[in-house]
C-alpha positions, 0 to 999 in steps of 0.5 A: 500500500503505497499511499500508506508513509508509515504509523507513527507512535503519538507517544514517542513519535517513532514510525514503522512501516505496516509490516513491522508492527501488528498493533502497537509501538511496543516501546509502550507495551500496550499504551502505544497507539499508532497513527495510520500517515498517509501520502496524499500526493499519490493519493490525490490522483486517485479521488476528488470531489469531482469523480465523488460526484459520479460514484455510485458507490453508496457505503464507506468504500467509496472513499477506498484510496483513503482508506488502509487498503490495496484498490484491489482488495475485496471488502464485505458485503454489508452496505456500511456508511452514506448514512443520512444527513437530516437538516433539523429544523425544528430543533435548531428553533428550539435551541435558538439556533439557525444550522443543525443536522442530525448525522444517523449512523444508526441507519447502519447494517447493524445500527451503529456507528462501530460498523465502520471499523468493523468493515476495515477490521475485517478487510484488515484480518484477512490481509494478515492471514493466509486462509481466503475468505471464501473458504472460512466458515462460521461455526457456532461454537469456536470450540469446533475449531481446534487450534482457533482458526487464524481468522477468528477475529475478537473485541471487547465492547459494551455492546455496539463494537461487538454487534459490528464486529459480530455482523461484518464476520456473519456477512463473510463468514468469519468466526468472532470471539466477543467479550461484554460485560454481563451487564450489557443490554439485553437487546444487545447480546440478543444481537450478538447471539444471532449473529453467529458470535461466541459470546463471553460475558464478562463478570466485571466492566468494560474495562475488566473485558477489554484487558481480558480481551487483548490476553485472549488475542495474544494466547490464541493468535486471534486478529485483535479488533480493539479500539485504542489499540487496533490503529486501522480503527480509526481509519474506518470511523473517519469516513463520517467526516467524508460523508458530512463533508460532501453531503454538506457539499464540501463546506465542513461545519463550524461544530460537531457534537460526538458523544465520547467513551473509548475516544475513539470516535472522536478522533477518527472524526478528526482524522477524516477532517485532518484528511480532507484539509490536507487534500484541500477539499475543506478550507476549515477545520470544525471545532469538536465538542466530545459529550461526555456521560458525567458518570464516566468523564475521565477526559472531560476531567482531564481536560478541564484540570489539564491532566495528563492522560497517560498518567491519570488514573482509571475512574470508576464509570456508571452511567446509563449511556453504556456505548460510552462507559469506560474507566480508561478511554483507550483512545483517549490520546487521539480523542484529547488531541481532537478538542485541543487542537481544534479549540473544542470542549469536553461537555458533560450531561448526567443521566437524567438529561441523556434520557430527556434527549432520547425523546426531545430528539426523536420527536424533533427530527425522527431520529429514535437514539440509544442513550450514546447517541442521544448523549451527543445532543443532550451536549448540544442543548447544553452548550446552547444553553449555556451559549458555547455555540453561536446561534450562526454556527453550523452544526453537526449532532452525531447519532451513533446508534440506534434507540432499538439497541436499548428498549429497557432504557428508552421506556424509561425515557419515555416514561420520564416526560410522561408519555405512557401507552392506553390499554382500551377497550375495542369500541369508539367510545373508549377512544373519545375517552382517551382524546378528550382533555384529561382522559 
């Protein structure tokens, strides 16, 4: 892959070629996250707004020469990416505000933003491995493979990374090792069951899964889809940058809200706008705003007192936003280097103000989100009110997955602003009763 110059440490600064390393630098053991840094002089040939304008490709792979891949290479199936891009009126008048939109990665295969990285992680597996895809199979249980199959792929999730994970090896056929905490929404697991997963649920956190997780991949030889830790995830979260930018005719937003756990979210969205400026397709870099659960904010905290990252200590997350609960942000480098360096905030919301926005936000523009994602817009109402965000700036919300991923959390939700279903007898009169003021 020529267009790849080499991966750089953002500890260190020391830079290997792919084939040197298989994740981290392993002059920080497994704190050693790498950035992917590319050449856009041979890159710049290949792609443009202008041949964009006729792809008809509708997923992540239209954007493949900036992508860590060869252009030959076959991906999966799955339709991953070109999620809508809905202007919301409606809120924005509510918030004072002019310019809003509402990006919906919960329109995903599997109704998350995760499927991004899932697509590379599996394109990414079967670089490394010599068995061809089409002659892997997916077992129910790993058990049958003995030794593991040098395919098998695993994470560590809260849920969404798993569900992707899981649905991206179901759509060719590879076998995935899965660690969640037992705690995880049953919606979720019921995916992941489906899917074809071998599902460990882990007694303990997210953080207790994740560690067990890089164990189980270095004993058994497994291809290791983490977050934080895997650099080539950040190369398939970015692509929502691609898309927000051309779908806003390449004029990037002044803001983007992106609720923030692992942190890897957010600083693929600045890796993709980092990209377009350096092709000089955008003329500016939008301010990003990560929205932190007040019960899991370790890099708000960070942030605010300008503690070190690498240094400070884990804490202990709680919050009913599971997508974005984590003791210790894996990616938490690249997600504070996104809002220092592009003079953006950390924004925390408690729990009762996720659960406000879960039906604030579906009523206002349609869009039914999961506690994660409804946090990036309980942010957004935050820094309106608060008059961090002009009533001018063009603003982008991030929906990073779908409310049918956590039924349990949204009736709560529901039930918090008192909307409730009526039980009534089959006749017309019962109806009356309930539509007439006060019934």
């Amino acid at each position: 892959m020529e267009h790849i110059l080499h991966l750089k440490c953002l500890i260190c600064g020391r830079t290997y070629q792919p084939d040197e390393v298989a994740y981290v630098c392993p002059a920080h053991g497994d704190e050693g996250i790498l950035d992917v840094v590319y050449d856009y002089g041979r890159i710049a040939p290949h792609i443009s707004p202008t041949t964009l304008a006729t792809n008809r490709e509708p997923s992540i792979w239209r954007y493949k020469p900036l992508l860590p891949v060869a252009p030959n290479t076959a991906v999966p199936p799955l339709a991953v990416g070109w999620t809508p891009l809905y202007k919301t009126d409606r809120l924005a008048n509510d918030l004072g505000l002019q310019h809003v939109w509402v990006k919906d990665d919960g329109r995903n295969p599997t109704a998350s933003f995760k499927d991004r990285a899932s697509a590379i992680a599996v394109v990414k597996a079967n670089e490394v491995s010599s068995v061809p895809v089409s002659s892997v199979t997916s077992p129910s249980h790993l058990a049958t493979l003995s030794p593991p199959h040098p395919l098998t792929i695993t994470t560590a999730s809260t849920g969404n990374a798993a569900a992707a994970l899981a649905g991206l090896c179901a759509s060719v056929g590879l076998p995935n090792v899965i660690f969640v905490p037992k705690s995880a929404p049953q919606a979720k697991v019921a995916q992941l069951l489906a899917l074809g997963a071998t599902v460990l649920l882990v007694e303990g956190t997210y953080d207790d899964a994740f560690d067990l997780c890089l164990q189980a991949a270095a004993e058994f030889g497994w291809y290791n889809r983490n977050t934080g830790y895997n650099p080539y995830m950040t190369e398939g979260k970015k692509t929502v940058s691609y898309e927000i930018a051309e779908q806003l005719g390449w004029q990037a937003p002044d803001v983007v809200f992106v609720s923030v756990g692992d942190g890897c979210i957010i600083g693929g969205v600045h890796k993709g706008f980092k990209d377009l400026l350096a092709l000089g397709w955008i003329e500016q870099m939008p301010r990003l705003i990560g929205v932190q659960a007040a019960g899991s904010n370790f890099l708000a905290e960070a942030w605010a007192n300008g503690e070190d990252v690498l240094t400070k200590p884990p804490i202990q997350a709680q919050t009913v936003a599971d997508s974005i609960s984590a003791g210790l942000p894996r990616d938490r480098i690249k997600a504070m280097t996104a809002v220092t360096t592009t003079n953006g905030a950390f924004i925390t919301v408690t729990d009762e103000e996720i659960l406000a926005a879960i039906p604030a936000l579906a009523r206002g523009c349609g869009v039914f989100a999961e506690p994660a994602g409804a946090a990036a817009y309980a942010g957004l109402v935050k820094a309106a009110r608060e008059g961090l965000v002009r009533p001018t700036d063009r603003i982008v919300v991030i929906n990073t997955g779908s409310g049918l991923k956590d039924v349990a959390t949204a009736m709560k939700a529901v039930e918090r602003v008192g909307v409730r279903p009526y039980a009534i007898q089959p006749t017309l009169s019962a109806v009356k009763a309930v539509l007439k003021p006060g019934g």
